[in-house]
Each structure stands twice: as C-alpha cells, then as structure tokens.
C-alpha positions, 0 to 999 in steps of 0.5 A: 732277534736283530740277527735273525732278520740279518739272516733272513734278508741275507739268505732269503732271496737265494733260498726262494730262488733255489726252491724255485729252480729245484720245483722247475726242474723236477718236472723236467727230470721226471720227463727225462726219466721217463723218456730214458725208460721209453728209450730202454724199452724201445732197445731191449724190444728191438735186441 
C-alpha cells in the first residue's frame, strides 16, 4: 500500500498537468481542423 502512495505522489502531478494540457488543446486542434476544412473549401471553389 506504501508503494502505491510512492507512485501517486510520484506520477500524480505530471498526469493532471498532461490531462490538463491534452483538454486545452483539443479545443485548439478542433479549431484548426476546422480552419483547414475552410481553407480546402475556399481553394477547391476557387480552381
């Protein structure tokens, strides 16, 4: 059981910190997605 606790506080931090990060940017990337999509959109109308 002590070891467990070892891990936690050993990992915890740095896993709340990428789950944070990894949240933050999907909202970005589901923005430049959309942005790209735009983008191919505007280029095909225009050939």
């Amino acid at each position: 059981m002590e070891q467990i606790f070892e891990f936690a506080s050993s990992y915890g931090f740095p896993m709340v910190v990428a789950v944070y990060l990894l949240v933050r940017m999907e909202a970005r990337l589901e923005t430049l997605a959309a942005s790209i999509n735009e983008l191919a959109r505007v280029i095909a109308e225009r050939l």
